[in-house]
C-alpha positions in Angstrom: -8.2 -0.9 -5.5 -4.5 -0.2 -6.9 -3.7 -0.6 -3.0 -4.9 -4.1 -2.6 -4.1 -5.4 -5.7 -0.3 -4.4 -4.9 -0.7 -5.6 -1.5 -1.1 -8.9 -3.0 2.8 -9.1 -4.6 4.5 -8.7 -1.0 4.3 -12.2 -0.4 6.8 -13.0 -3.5 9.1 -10.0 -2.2 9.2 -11.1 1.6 9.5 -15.0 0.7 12.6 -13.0 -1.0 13.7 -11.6 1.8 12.8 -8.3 0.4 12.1 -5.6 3.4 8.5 -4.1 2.9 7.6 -0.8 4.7 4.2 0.5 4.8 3.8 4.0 4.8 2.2 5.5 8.0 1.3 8.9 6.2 -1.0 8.6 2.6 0.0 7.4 -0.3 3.7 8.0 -1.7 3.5 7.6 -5.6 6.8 9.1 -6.6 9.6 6.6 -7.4 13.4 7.6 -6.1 16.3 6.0 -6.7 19.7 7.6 -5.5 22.8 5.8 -6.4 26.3 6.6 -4.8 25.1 9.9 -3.3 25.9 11.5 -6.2 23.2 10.6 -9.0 19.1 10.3 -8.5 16.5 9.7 -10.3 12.5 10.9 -9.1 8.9 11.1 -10.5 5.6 8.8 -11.1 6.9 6.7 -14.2 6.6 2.7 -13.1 9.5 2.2 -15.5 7.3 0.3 -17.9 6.0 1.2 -21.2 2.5 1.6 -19.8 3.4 4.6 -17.7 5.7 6.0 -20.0 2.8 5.5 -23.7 -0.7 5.4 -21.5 0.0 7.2 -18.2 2.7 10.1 -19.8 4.8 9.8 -16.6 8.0 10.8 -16.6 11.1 10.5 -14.2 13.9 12.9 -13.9 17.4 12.3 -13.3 19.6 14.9 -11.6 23.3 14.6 -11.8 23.9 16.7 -8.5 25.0 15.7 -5.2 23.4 18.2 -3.1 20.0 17.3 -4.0 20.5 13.6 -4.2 21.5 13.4 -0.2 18.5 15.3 0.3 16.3 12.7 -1.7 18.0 10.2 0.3 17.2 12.1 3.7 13.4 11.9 2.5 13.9 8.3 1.5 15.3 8.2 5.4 12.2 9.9 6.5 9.5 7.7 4.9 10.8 4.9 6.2 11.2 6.2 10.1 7.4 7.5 8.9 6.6 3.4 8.2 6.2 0.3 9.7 8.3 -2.7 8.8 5.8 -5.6 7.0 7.3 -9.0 7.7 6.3 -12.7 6.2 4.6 -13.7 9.3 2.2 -10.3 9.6 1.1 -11.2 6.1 0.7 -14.5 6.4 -1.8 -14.1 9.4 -3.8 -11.0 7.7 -7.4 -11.9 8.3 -9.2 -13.9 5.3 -11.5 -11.2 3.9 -8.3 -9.0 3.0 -6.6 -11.7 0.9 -10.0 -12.4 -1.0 -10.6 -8.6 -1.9 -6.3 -9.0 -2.1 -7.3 -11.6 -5.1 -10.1 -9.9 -6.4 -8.1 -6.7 -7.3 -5.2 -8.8 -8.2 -7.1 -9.8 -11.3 -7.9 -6.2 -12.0 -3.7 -5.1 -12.0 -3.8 -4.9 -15.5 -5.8 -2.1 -16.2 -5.1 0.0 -12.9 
């Protein structure tokens, strides 16, 4: 369900020119952010108070340089492990996926 109903925002991010990948392996949950090679950040937390008060996720942030180039080289991976999603792929998904797209859309809240 959580997977449909986030499905349904990449319209707004591609219109955006936003570039969606779609992971060929599972389901990747942790968030990373590595700035400058130098500074990273990694875990679950959604960076909203939900995750942070209901979920207890958490983030940590690592002041080293070693291990942010190798969170980087994983961010490198996932993507070579992904396809690219463009505007006109999900424009032309079939109708059934964006009703059930819809349907969990309405349930976001709560996921």
């Amino acid at each position: 369900m959580v997977y449909w109903a986030s499905y349904s925002y990449l319209q707004e991010l591609l219109e955006l020119n936003a570039h969606c990948y779609l992971y060929n392996k599972g389901f990747l949950h942790a968030k990373t952010m590595v700035i400058d090679g130098k500074i990273a950040s990694v875990g679950t937390a959604n960076m909203d108070i939900r995750s942070y008060k209901l979920n207890f996720e958490i983030n940590a942030v690592l002041y080293d340089s070693e291990t942010a180039q190798q969170l980087e080289a994983l961010f490198l991976q996932d993507i070579r492990d992904s396809d690219v999603l463009t505007l006109e792929a999900y424009e032309n998904r079939p109708w059934y996926r964006k009703v059930v797209e819809s349907f969990a859309r309405l349930l976001s809240p709560i996921l």
